[in-house]
N, C-alpha and C positions, 0 to 999 in steps of 0.2 A: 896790639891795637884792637878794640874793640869794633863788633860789627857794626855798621849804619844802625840807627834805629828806624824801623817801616812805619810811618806815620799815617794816617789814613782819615784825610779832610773830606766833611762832608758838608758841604757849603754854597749853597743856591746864590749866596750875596756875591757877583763878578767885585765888588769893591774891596769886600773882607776878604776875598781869595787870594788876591793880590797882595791887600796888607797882610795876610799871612805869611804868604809866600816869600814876601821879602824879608818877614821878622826871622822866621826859622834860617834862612842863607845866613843868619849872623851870628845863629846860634854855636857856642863851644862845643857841642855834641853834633857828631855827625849826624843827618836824618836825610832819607828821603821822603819826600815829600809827595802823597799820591791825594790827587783832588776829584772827586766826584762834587755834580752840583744837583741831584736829587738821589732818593730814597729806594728808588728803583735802582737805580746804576748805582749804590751804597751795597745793595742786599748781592746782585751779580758781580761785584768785586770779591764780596766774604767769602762768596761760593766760587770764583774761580771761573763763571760762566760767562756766555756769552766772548763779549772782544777783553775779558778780562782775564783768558784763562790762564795767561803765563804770567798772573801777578803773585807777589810773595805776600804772606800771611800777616796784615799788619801788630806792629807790636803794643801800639797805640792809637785808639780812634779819636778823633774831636768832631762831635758831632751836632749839628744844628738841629731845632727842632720842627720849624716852620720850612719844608721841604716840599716841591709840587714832587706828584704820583704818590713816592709814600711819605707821608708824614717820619718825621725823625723819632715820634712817638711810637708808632710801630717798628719803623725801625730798631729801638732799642731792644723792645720786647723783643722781636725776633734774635736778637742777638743771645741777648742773655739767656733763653730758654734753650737756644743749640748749647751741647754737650761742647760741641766741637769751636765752638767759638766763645762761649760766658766768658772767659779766662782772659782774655781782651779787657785793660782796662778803657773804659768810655766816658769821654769829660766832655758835658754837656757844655756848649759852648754858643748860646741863643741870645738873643735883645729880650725874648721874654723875663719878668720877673715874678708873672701870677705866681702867688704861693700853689693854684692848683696844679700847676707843669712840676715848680721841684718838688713836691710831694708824688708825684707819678711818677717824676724820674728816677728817685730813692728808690721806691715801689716797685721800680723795674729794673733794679740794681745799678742804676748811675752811679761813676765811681766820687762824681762829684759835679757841681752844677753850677757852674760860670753866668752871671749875665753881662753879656757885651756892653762895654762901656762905649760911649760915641764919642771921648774925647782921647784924640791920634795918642797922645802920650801915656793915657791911660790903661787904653788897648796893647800898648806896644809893652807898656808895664806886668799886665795880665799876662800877655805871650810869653813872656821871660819868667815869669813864675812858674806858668809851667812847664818851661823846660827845665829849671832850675827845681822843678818837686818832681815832675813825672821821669825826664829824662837823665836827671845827676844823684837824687835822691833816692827812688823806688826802684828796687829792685821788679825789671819787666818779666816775664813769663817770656 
């Protein structure tokens, strides 16, 4: 049997957290499911700081971009420029659809860029896609 995969939700929306929350419990892939809801408490997870210090190295990020303290846009960047973390794939997962966001987030090595659909069945469709591409399909780091 294979390990849990370490998921790692960064998600301000209390509504989308939830409906995440319950989509993944259904998932055929084990995961644990670790949820931050801004950009500060995203960055002192990766690092282990703070009240996060006995957290595990997630395997996969899904990350929002509209996040209070730090923006999900810095956040990326920070990500992808650590040695120690790039290696993390990051699936931008926002209601934004500006072309200027997924152009930034390619730019900052997003490993690909979702925008949230608002209707329940649509969303629930998205979630299962990516467990079905990220969690059954790609081989994780």
């Amino acid at each position: 049997m294979n390990d849990p995969v370490e998921i790692l939700l960064v998600e301000d929306n209390p509504a989308d957290s939830r409906l995440i929350m319950e989509v993944f419990r259904d998932f055929k892939v084990e995961n644990i499911l670790n949820v931050v809801d801004d950009g500060v408490k995203a960055i002192d997870f990766l690092y282990k700081k703070n009240e996060y210090n006995d957290v595990s190295t997630p395997d996969l990020i899904i990350l929002d971009l509209n996040l209070p303290r730090k923006d999900g846009r810095e956040v990326l960047a920070e990500i992808k420029k650590d040695d120690n973390l790039k290696f993390i794939p990051v699936v931008v997962l926002t209601t934004s659809s500006d072309n200027e966001d997924v152009k930034k987030a390619y730019m900052n090595h997003a490993n690909c860029f979702i925008t949230k659909p608002v209707d329940f069945e649509q969303f629930t469709n998205v979630m299962h896609s990516i467990e079905d591409f990220w969690l059954m399909v790609v081989k994780l780091p």
